[in-house]
N, C-alpha and C positions, 0 to 999 in steps of 0.2 A: 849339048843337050842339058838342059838344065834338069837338076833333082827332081825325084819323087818330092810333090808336096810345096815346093818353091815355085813360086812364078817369075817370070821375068821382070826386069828391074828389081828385083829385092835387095840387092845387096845396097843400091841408087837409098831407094826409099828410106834402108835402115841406117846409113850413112846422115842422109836427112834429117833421120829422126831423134839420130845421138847428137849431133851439130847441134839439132833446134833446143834439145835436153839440157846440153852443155849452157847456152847463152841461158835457158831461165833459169838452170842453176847456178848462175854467176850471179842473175837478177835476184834472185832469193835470198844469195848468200850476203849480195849490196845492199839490201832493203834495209835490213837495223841498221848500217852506218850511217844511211841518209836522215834517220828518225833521231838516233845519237848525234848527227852534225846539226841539227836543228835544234836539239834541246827541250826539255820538261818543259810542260807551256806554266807559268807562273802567274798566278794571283796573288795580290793584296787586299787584304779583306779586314774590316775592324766590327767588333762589336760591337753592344749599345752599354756594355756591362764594364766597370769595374775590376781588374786584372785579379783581385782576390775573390769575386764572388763567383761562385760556382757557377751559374750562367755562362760565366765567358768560359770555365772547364767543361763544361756540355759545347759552348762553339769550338771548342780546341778539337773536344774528341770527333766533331764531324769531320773539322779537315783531316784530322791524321787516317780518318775512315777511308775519306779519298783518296789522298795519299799513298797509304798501300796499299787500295785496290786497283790502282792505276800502274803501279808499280813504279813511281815517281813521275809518269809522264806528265801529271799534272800535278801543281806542288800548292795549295793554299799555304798563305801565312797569316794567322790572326792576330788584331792589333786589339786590345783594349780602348774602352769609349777613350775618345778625347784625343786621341792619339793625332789623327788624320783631322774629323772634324766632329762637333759634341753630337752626344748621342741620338738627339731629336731630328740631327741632319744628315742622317744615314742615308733616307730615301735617295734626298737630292744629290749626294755622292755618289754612291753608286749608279746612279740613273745616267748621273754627266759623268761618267767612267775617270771621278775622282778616283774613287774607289774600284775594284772589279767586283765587291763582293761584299754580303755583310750577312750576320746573327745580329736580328731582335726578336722586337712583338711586332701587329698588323697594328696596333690599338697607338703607336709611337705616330701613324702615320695618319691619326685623325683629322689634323687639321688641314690635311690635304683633301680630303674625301671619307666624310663620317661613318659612309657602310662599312668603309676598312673593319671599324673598329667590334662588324659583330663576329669578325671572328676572334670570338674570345673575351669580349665587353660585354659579359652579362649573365643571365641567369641557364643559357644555351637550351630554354623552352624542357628541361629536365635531363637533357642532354649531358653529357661529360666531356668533360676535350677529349676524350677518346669518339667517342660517338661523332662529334663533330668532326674530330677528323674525317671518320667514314663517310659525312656528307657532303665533306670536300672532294675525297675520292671517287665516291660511288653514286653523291647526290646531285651532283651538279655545281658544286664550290666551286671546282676549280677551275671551270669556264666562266664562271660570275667572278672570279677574281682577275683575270685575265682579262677581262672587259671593264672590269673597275680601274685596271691600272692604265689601260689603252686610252681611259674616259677623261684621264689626269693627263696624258702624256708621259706616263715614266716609262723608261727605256730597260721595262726590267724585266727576269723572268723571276717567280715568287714559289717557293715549296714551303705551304707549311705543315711543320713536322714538332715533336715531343709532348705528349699532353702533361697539361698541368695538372695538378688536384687540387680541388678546390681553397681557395686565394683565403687569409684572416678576414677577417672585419679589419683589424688594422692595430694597432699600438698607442692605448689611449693613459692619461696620467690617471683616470680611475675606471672603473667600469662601466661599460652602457647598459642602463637598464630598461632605456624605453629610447624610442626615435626621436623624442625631443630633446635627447643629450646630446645628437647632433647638432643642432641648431646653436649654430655662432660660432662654430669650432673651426679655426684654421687648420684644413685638410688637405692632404697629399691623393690624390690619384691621378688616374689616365684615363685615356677612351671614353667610351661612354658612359663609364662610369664619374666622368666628369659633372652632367648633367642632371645624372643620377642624384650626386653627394649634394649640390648644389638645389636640388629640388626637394633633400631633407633638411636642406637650411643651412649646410657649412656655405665655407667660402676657403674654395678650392684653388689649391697649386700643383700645377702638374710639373712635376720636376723629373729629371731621370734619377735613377736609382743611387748613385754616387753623393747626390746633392740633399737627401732624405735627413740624415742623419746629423748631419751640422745643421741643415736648416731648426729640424728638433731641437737643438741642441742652443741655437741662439735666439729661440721663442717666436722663430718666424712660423712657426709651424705649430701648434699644437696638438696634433695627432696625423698618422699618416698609416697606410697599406704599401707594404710594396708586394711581398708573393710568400717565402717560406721560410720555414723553419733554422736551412743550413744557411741561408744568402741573408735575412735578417740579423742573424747572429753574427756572421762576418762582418757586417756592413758597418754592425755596434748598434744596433737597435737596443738590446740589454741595457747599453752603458746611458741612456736615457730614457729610460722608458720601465717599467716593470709588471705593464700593464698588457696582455694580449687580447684580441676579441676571437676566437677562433669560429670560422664559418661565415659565409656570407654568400649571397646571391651575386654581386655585384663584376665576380668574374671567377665565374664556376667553369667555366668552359675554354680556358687559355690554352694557347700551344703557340712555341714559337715558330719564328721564319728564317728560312735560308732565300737569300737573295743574292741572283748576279745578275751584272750589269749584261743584258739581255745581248748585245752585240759582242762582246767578249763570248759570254755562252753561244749562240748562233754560229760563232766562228766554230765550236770544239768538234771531233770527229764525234759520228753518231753511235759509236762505240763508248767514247768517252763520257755523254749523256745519258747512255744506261748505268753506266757507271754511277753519275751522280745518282739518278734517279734511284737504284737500290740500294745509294749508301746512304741519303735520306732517311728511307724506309726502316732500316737497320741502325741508324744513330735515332731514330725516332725510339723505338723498344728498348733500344741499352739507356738511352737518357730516363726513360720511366723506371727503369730495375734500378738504376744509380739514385735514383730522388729518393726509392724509398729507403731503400737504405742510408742515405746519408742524411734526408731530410727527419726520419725517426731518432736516430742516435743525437742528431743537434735540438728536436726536440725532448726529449729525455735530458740533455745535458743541461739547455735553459732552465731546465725545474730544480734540477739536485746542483747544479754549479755557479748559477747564474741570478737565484733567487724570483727568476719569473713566474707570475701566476697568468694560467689561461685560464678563462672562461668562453663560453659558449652562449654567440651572440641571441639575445631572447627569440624567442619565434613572432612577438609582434614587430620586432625590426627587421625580421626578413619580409612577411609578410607585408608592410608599408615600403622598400626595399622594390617588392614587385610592381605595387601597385604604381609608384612613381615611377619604374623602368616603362612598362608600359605605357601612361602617360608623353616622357620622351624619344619612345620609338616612334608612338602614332604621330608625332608631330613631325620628324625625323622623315616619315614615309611616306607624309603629308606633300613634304617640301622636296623630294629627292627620289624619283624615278627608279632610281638602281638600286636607292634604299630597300624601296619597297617591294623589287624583285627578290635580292637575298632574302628580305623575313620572310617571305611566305614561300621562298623554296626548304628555307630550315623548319621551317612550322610543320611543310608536309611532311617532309623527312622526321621530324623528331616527333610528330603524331604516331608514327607507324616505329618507328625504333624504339621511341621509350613505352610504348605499350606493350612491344616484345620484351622488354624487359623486364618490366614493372612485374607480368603475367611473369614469367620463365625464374629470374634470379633470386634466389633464394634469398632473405635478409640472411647477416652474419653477426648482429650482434647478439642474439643467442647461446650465438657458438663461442663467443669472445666472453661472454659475462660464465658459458658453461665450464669454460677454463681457466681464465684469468681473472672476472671479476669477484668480490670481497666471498660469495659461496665457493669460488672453486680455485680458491688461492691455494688453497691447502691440497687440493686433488693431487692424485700422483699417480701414471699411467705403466 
């Protein structure tokens, strides 16, 4: 007679159920050696940057983000431009799985497809690269870029992440004091703001970042922009040039990009792609807290070590600056279907964002002249 409480078959069933217990925990305790017999999934990745200039140490710090948050199961290596293949042909590497991977800008990849380059070639309608990021996010970017690169044929997935602060005018042998100082000037830029420079009258070279500075430097160039404070400095802007323009419309609104080669990513476990996606997120805000910091202290160091003088480009060259951006967008949206969907999905988005702003954030230079400037040098709290 079996027990109070027991049914029949019990001991059957519980026998069953230790056996069935036993095999999944042999299968549990198997599972990391098959994940270890397979190995860290490995990328090769280069940048568009120069091994000394902080760009390519903002691409280093994404993959190490990866990196540990995968807990090596997937291992990015960053190569410096030129390494694999030059900087301008990142697209086309990574896309044909030359590469698995790369850090640039959108604005490298103009001559493939000119809307690339409004994220981040321009005045971003009041916008900041941070705002613009939010309209990648939150406004519809990131489906209009996904379709921009479908539109070319590149085999890639695209994140862009780290806002820039607003780009110099650029590094001239004397100062600009009006928009006709451009006029005849061999200049350096990119993206759209290719069009831009050339519709004030230079006669534009778009070079990658590495090739700026010697180009200055053998009179093939007579003035140039490339982005800031700490990467001009490195690159040796100083050592020819002692002229800066600070401020400009011309790409106010930059942020770089993380790109993999889209069939490499499609393979990763879907674990692994959250992965990326919030180390993005998270190397996007450390690379901003990093700029300001490092990009303050190199400029401060150009002034007192360096003998550089900045000026702040006039307001009738930003203002003619617009007027001619404008100009080669409408023609741009004229001629290009998809062009003309990104403007006016940013125009909507940055109507309604920069009005929240404009109304809500307080100015701060107030508060800067109430403590720091020539009245309140002396203050002491």
């Amino acid at each position: 007679m079996a027990k109070a409480g027991a049914l029949p078959g019990d001991k059957t069933s519980r026998r069953k159920f230790l056996s069935g217990a036993a095999v999944a925990g042999a299968a549990i305790i198997a599972a990391p050696s098959v994940v270890e017999a397979q190995g860290p999934v490995r990328m090769r990745w280069q940048s568009t940057w120069p091994s000394k200039d902080i760009f390519h140490e903002f691409a280093i710090d994404f993959a190490k983000k990866v990196n540990d948050m995968t807990g090596g199961d997937l291992n990015i290596e960053v190569l410096p431009a030129g390494a694999v293949v030059p900087a301008f042909g990142l697209l086309d590497a990574v896309s044909g799985g030359t590469l698995d991977g790369g850090h640039g800008v959108l604005a490298y990849h103009y001559g493939k497809q000119t809307a690339l380059a409004l994220w981040g070639s321009g005045p971003g309608f009041a916008m900041d690269a941070n705002m613009l990021l939010a309209w990648h996010k939150y406004g519809g970017g990131r489906e209009l870029l996904a379709k921009l690169y479908e539109s070319i044929g590149a085999n890639v997935v695209s994140f862009p992440y780290g806002p820039m602060p607003t780009q110099p005018l650029g590094w001239f042998k004397k100062p600009v004091a009006k928009a006709e100082d451009l006029n005849g000037l061999k200049f350096r830029t990119v993206g759209i703001s290719i069009d831009v420079f050339t519709g004030l009258g230079a006669a534009v070279n778009a070079l990658p970042g590495g090739e700026i500075v010697a180009a200055l430097d053998r009179g093939l160039l007579d003035a140039a922009e490339f982005n800031n404070a700490s990467s001009d400095r490195v690159l040796g802007f100083p050592d020819v040039s002692k002229i800066c323009m600070l401020q400009s419309y011309h790409q106010n609104a930059e942020q770089f990009e993380i790109l993999f080669n889209k069939t490499k990513y499609d393979a990763l476990p879907e674990k692994m792609k959250a992965i990326i996606t919030n180390a993005v997120e998270a190397a996007s805000q450390d690379m901003h807290w990093k700029a300001i910091d490092r990009y303050s202290k190199d400029y401060s160091e150009m002034q007192t070590q360096d003998d550089v003088k900045f000026y702040k480009t006039p307001e009738a060259v930003l203002k003619r600056q617009l007027e001619v951006y404008d100009e080669v967008v409408a023609k741009k949206a004229a001629e290009n279907p998809i062009f003309r969907e990104v403007l006016d999905s940013q125009i909507a988005f940055a109507r309604r964002a920069t009005q929240w702003e404009q109304d809500t954030v307080v100015g701060r230079r107030l508060v800067f002249d109430h403590y720091f400037g020539p009245d309140g040098a002396s203050k002491k709290i």
